[in-house]
TIMAR-524521 format. One line per 10 residues: number of its first residue (from 1); their letters; for each residue x, y, z of N, C-alpha, C. Coordinates in steps of 0.001 Angstrom, whole numbers, padded with zeros to 6 digits. Layout:
! TIMAR-524521
NUM = a = X/Y/Z/X/Y/Z/X/Y/Z  ...
This chain:
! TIMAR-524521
1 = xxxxxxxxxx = 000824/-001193/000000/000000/000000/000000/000874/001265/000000  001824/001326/000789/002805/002433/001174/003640/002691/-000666  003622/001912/-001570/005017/001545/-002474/003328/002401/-003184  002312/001758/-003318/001417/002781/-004791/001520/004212/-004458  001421/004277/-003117/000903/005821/-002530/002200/006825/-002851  003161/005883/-002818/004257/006892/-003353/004336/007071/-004723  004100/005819/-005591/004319/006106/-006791/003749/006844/-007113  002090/007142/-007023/000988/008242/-006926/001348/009238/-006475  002129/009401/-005247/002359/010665/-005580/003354/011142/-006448  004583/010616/-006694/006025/010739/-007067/005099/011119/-008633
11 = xxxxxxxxxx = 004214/010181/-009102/003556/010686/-010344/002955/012207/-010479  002186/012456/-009613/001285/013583/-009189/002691/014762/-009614  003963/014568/-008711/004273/015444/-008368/005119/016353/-009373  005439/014392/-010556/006379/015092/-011820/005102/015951/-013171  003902/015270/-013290/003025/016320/-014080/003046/017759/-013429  002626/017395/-012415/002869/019407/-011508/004379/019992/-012113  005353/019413/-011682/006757/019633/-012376/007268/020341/-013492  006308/018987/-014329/006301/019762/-015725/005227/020175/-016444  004285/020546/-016338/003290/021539/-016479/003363/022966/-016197  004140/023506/-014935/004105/024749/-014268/005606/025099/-014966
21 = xxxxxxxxxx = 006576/024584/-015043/007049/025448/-016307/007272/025556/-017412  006036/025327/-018255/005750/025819/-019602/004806/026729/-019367  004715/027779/-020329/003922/029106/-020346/003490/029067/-021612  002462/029833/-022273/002277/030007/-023158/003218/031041/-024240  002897/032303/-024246/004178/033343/-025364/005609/032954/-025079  006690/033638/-025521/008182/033283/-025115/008519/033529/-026122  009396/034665/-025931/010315/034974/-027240/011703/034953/-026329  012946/034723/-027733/014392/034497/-027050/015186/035486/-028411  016222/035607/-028016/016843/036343/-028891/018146/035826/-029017  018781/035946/-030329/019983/035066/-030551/020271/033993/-030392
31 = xxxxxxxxxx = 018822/033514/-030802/018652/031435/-030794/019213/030703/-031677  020291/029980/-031342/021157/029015/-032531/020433/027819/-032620  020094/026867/-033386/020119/025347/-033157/020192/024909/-034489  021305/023485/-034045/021016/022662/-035261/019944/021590/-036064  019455/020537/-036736/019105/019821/-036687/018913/018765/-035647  017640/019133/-034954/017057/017926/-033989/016975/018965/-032895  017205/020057/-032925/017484/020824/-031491/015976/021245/-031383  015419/021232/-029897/014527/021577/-029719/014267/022663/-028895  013030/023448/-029076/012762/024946/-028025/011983/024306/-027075  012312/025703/-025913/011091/025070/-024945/009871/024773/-025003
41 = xxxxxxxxxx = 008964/024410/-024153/007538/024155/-024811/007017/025116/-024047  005593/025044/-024442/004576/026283/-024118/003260/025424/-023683  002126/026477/-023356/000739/025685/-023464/000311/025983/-024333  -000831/025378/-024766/-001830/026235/-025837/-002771/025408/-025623  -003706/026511/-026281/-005108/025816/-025740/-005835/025284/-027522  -005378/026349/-028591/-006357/025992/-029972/-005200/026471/-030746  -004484/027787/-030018/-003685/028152/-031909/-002197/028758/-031576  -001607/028923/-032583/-000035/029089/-032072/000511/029037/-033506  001558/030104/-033118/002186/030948/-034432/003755/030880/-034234  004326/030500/-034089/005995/030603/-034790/006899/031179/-035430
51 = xxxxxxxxxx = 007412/032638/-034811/007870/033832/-035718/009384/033601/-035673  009969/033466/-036844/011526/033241/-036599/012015/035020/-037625  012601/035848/-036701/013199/036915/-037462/014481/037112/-037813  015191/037335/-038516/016687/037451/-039372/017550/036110/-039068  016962/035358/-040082/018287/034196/-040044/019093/034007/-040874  019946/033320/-040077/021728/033637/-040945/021920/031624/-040785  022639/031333/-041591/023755/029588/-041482/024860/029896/-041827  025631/029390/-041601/027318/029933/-041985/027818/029194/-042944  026790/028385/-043724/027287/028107/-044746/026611/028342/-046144  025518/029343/-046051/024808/029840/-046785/023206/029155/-047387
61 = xxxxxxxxxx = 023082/028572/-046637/021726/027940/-046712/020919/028744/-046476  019530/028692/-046689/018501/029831/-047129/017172/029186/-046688  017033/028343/-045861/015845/027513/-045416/015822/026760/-044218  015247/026644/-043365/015202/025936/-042108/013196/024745/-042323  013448/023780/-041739/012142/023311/-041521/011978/023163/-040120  010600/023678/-039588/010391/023752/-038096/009397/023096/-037909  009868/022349/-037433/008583/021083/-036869/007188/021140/-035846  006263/021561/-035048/005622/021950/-034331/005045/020469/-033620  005561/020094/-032190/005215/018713/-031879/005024/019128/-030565  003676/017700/-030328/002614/018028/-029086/003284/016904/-028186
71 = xxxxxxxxxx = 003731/016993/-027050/003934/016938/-026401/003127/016123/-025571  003378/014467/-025514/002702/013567/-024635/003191/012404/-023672  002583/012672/-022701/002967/012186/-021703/002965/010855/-021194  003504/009924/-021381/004149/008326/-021181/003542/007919/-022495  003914/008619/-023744/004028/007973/-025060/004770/008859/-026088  004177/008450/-027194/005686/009373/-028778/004960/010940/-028639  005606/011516/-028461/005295/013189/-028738/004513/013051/-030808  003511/013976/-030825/002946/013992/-032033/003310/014639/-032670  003606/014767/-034011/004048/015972/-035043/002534/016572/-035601  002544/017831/-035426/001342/018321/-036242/001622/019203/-037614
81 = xxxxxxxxxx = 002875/019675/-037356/003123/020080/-039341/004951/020310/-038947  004961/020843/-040074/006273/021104/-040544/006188/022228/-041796  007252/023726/-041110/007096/024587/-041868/008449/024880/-042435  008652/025369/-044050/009677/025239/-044714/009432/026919/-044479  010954/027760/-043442/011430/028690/-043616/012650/029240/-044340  011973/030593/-045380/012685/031104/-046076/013045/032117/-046125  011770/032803/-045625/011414/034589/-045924/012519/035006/-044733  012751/034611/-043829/013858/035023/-042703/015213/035154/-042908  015112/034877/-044341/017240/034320/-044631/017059/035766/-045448  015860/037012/-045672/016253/037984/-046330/016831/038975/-045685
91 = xxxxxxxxxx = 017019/038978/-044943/017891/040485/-044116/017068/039997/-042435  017986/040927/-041574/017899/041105/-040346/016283/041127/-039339  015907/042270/-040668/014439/042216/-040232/013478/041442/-040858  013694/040367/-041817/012456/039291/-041942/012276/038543/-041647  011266/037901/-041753/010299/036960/-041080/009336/035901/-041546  009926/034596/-040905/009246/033704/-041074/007930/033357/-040512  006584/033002/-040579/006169/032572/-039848/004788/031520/-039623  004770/030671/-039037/004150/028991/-039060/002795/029289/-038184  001747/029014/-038654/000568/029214/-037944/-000041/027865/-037838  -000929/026787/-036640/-001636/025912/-036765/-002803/026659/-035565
101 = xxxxxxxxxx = -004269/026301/-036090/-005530/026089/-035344/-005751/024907/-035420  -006705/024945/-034200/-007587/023809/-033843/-006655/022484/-033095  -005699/023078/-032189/-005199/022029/-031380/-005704/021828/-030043  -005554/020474/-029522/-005865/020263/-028578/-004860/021024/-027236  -005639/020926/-025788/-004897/021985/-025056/-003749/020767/-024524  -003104/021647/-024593/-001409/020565/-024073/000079/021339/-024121  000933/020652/-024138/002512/021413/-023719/002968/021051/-025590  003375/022277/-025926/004134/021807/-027675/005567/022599/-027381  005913/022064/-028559/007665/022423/-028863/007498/022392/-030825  008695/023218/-030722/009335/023075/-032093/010552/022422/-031715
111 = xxxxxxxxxx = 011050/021780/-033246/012134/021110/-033479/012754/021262/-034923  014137/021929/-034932/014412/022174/-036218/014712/020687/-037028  014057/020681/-037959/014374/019698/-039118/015471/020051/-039869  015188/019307/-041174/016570/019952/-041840/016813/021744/-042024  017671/021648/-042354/018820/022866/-042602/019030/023209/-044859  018322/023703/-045089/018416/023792/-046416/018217/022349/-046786  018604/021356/-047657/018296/020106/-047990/018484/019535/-047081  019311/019375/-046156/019597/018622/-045207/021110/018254/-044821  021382/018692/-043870/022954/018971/-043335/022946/019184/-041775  023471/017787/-041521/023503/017953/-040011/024355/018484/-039286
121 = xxxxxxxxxx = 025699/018923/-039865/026497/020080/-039048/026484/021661/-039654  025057/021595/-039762/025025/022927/-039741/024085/023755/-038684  024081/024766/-038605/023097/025689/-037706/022611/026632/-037924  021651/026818/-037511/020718/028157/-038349/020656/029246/-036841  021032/030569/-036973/021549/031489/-035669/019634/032235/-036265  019332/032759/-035607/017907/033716/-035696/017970/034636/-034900  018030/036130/-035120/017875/037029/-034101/017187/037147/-033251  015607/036365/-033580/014526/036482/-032508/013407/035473/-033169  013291/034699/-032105/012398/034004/-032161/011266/033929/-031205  010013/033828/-031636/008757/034272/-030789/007612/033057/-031076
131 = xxxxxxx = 006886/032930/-030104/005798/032243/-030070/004334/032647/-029680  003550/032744/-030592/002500/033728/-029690/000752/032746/-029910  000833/032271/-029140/-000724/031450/-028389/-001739/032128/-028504  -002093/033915/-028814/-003206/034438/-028994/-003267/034897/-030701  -004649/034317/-031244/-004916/034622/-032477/-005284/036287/-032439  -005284/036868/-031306/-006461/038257/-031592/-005201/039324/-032170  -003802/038890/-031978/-003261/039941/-032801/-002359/039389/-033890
């Protein structure tokens, strides 16, 4: 009896854990990652947007794919799309950006996919990257 009550709680205590720090918005600035690297996650309740502004690769690649995956708990995390960024490799101030509705409420992440065709020692640097959970602006 004593061995469930702990596991129950020890369970209880890691969802609390990781639930309370993910937030919904979050922007970072001067975010590097390569292929497979992942951002923190967020909540969302229906919709969520993905703004990547001025990206650079140091080897001249011109495209990033950003994966948008839901986040589940004692099974495979889900992929819900994958967005091919381009418009961000034009100067400092442009911008990529990935929109999905109609998700269920839960913890998501992005994950960079490939790197222009695909090149795993490379990295894509972004001046600012943002996430924003409200459709009203």
């Amino acid at each position: 009896m004593r061995k469930a009550v702990f596991v129950a709680g020890a369970a209880a205590a890691l969802v609390f854990a990781t639930n309370t720090g993910a937030w919904a918005n979050w922007t970072a600035y001067n975010w590097v990652g390569d292929q497979g690297k992942m951002s923190q996650q967020w909540v969302d309740e229906s919709y969520n947007e993905i703004n990547f502004t001025g990206c650079k690769e140091v080897y001249g690649r011109t495209s990033v794919n950003v994966e948008l995956w839901q986040q589940i708990d004692w099974g495979s995390d889900k992929m819900h799309d994958s967005s091919k960024f381009t418009a961000c490799f034009n100067g400092s101030g442009s911008k990529s950006t990935a929109t999905e509705e109609g998700l269920p409420r839960d913890s998501y992440y992005f994950e960079i996919g490939n790197i222009g065709s695909g090149c795993i020692s490379c990295a894509v640097a972004v001046n600012k990257v943002n996430v924003d959970t409200t459709k009203a602006d």
